[in-house]
C-alpha positions as YAML, in Angstrom:
chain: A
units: angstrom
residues:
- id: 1
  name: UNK
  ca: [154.45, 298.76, 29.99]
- id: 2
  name: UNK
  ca: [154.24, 301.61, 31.84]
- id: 3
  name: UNK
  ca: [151.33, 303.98, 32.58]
- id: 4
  name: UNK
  ca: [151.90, 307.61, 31.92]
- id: 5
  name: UNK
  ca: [150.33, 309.68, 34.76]
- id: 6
  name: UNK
  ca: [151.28, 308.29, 38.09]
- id: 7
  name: UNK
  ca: [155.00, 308.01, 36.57]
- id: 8
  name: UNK
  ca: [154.93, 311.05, 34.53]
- id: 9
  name: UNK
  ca: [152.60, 312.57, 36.39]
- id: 10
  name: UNK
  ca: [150.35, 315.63, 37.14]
- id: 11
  name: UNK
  ca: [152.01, 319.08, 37.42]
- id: 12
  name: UNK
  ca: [150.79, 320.67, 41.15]
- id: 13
  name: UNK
  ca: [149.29, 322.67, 42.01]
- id: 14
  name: UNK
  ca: [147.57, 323.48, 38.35]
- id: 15
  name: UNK
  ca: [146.44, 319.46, 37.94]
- id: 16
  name: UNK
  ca: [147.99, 319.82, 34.23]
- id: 17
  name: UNK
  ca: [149.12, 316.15, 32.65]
- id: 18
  name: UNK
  ca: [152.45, 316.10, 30.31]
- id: 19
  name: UNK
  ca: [153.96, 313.65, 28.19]
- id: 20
  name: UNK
  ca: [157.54, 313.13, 27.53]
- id: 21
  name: UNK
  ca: [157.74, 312.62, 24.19]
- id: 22
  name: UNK
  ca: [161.48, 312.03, 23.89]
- id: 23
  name: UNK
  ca: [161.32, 309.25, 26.16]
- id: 24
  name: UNK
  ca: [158.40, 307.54, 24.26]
- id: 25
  name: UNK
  ca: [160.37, 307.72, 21.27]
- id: 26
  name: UNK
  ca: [163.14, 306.13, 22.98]
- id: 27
  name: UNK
  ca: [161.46, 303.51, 23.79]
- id: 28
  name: UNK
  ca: [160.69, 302.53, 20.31]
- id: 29
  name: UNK
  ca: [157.09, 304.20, 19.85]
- id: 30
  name: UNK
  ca: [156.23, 304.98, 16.09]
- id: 31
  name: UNK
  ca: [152.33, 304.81, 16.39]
- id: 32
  name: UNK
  ca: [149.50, 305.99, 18.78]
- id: 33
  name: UNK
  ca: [146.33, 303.84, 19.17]
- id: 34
  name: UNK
  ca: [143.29, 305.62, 20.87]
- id: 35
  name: UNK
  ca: [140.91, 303.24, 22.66]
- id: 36
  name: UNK
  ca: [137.65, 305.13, 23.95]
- id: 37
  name: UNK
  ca: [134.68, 302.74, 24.54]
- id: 38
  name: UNK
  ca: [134.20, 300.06, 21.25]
- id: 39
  name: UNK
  ca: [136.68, 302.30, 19.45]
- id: 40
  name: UNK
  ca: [139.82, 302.36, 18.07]
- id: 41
  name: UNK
  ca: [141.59, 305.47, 16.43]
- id: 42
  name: UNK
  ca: [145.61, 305.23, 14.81]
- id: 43
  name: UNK
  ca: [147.58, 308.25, 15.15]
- id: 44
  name: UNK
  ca: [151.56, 308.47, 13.92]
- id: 45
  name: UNK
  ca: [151.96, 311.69, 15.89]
- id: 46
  name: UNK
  ca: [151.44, 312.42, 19.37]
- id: 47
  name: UNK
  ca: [150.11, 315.65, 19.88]
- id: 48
  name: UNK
  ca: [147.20, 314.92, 17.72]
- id: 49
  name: UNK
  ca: [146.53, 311.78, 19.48]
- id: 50
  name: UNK
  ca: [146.86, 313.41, 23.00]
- id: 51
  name: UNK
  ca: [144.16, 316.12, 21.67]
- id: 52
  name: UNK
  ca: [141.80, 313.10, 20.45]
- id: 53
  name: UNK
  ca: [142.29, 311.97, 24.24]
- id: 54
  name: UNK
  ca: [141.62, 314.52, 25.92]
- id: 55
  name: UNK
  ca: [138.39, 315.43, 23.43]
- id: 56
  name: UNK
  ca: [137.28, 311.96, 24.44]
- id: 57
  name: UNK
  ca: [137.98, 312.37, 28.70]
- id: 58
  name: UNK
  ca: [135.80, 315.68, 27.94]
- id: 59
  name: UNK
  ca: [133.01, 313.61, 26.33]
- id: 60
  name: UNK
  ca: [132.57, 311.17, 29.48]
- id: 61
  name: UNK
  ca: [134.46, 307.76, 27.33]
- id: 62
  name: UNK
  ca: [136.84, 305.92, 29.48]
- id: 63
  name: UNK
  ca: [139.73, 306.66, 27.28]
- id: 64
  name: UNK
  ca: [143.20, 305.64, 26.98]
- id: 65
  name: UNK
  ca: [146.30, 305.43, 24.56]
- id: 66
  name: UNK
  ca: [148.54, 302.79, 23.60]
- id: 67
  name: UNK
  ca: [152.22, 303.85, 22.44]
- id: 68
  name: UNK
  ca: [152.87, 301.35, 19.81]
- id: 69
  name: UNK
  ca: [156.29, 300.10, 18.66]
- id: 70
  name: UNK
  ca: [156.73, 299.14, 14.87]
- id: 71
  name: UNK
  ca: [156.05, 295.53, 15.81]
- id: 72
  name: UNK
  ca: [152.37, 296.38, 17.01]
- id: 73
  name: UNK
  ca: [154.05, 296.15, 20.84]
- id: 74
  name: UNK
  ca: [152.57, 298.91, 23.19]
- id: 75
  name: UNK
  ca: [155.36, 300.04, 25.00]
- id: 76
  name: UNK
  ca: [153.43, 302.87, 26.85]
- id: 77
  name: UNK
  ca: [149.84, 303.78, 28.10]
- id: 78
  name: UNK
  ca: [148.69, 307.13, 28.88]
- id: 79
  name: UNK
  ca: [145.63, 308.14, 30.60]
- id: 80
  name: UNK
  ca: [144.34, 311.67, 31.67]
...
């Protein structure tokens, strides 16, 4: 499992992250979990989940979020 971020990485100088979809879909991913403190959120598309991150970073959680495969697999983790 990768991590999205140091890999993907941060576009300089403007500190923006991205996320390359394609490639997660490549890899098999069909579902997004969000983890942010004792919670969990499901997503099946990305750019909602990526939103729900980010609204959680804002808030001060410790958030992160798992690219699942259709076995339940994470196959990706992405961070801000």
């Amino acid at each position: 499992m990768d991590t999205i971020g140091g890999e993907v990485g941060k576009v300089a100088p403007t500190g923006l992250t991205f996320v390359d979809e394609e490639r997660l879909l490549m890899k098999g991913a069909v579902l997004y979990e969000l983890h942010y403190d004792d919670y969990t959120d499901i997503y099946d598309k990305l750019y909602p989940a990526i939103l729900a991150l980010w609204y959680a970073h804002q808030s001060g959680y410790n958030a992160y979020l798992l690219a699942l495969n259709r076995e339940g697999e994470a196959v990706d983790r992405i961070e801000l």
